[in-house]
N, C-alpha and C positions, 0 to 999 in steps of 0.2 A: 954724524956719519951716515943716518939712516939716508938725510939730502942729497948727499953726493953718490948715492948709490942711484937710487931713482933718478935723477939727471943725466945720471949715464946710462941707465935704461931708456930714457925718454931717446935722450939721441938716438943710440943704436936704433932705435924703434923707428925714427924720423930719417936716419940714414938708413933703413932698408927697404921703406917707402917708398923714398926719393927714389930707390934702385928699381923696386918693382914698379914704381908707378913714369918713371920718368924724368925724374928733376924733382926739385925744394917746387920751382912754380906746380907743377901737375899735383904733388902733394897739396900745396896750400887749393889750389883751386877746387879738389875734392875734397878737401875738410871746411870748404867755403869761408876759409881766412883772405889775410894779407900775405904775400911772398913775404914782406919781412917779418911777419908773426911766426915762419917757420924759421928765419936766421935768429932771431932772438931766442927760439926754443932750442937752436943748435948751439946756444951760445951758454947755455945753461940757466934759461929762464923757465920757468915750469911751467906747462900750460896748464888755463885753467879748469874745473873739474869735468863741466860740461864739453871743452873740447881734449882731454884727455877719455873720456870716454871713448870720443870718436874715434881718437887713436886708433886705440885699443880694438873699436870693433870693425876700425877697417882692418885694421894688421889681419886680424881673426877671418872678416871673409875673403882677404885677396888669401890665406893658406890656403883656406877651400878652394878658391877658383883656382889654382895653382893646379889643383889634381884635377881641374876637370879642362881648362882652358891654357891656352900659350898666355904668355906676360901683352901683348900686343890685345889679345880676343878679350880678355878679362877688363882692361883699361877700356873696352868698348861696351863691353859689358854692364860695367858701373855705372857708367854715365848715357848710356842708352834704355830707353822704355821697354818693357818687359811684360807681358801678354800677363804673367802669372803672378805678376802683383798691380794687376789692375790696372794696364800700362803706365805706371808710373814708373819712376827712374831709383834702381838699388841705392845710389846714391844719398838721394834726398831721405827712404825710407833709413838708413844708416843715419842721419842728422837724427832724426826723429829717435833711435832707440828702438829699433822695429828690425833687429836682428836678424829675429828668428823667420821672419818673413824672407829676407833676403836668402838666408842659408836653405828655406825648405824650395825656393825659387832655381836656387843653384842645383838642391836634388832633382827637379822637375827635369833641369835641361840635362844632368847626369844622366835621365832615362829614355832621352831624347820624346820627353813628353811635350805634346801640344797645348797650350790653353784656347 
């Protein structure tokens, strides 16, 4: 039982992505899979732990970007270079597990602060 509960969370998690981010393609292409790595995960295959993390902490900073950016600014956001993390791209530091860098990144521009 405990399976078929998390698989239905994985979805839903994979189908509100796809909403905020644009499509299964713009999902996968930000979690740096295969488009069909997101159909098999919609199909009820589990990702696995390393990129269920990822999920998980994009789900977490697009909420945040949500309060500060439109669904459009935020998608540009991720995947564009950022002065306050070293212009690196949020994205890539999300692969890595570098959260909290992103999320204090996203306070920076809430203050409409300069790097």
């Amino acid at each position: 039982m405990q399976a078929v509960a998390t698989d239905r969370l994985t979805r839903a998690k994979l189908q509100r992505l796809a909403g905020d981010l644009g499509g299964q393609s713009e999902v996968a292409r930000f979690l740096g899979v295969h488009r069909s790595q997101i159909s098999r995960w919609l199909s009820g295959d589990e990702p696995d732990p390393k990129n269920k993390a990822r999920l998980d902490a994009l789900e977490f900073v697009l909420a945040r970007l949500s309060q500060t950016f439109s669904p459009p600014t935020a998608r540009k956001w991720l995947s564009g270079t950022n002065a306050h993390l070293g212009n690196r791209r949020p994205l890539d530091l999300i692969a890595r597990n570098r959260v909290a860098e992103v999320i204090a990144a996203i306070e920076q521009a809430d203050l409409d602060s300069y790097a």
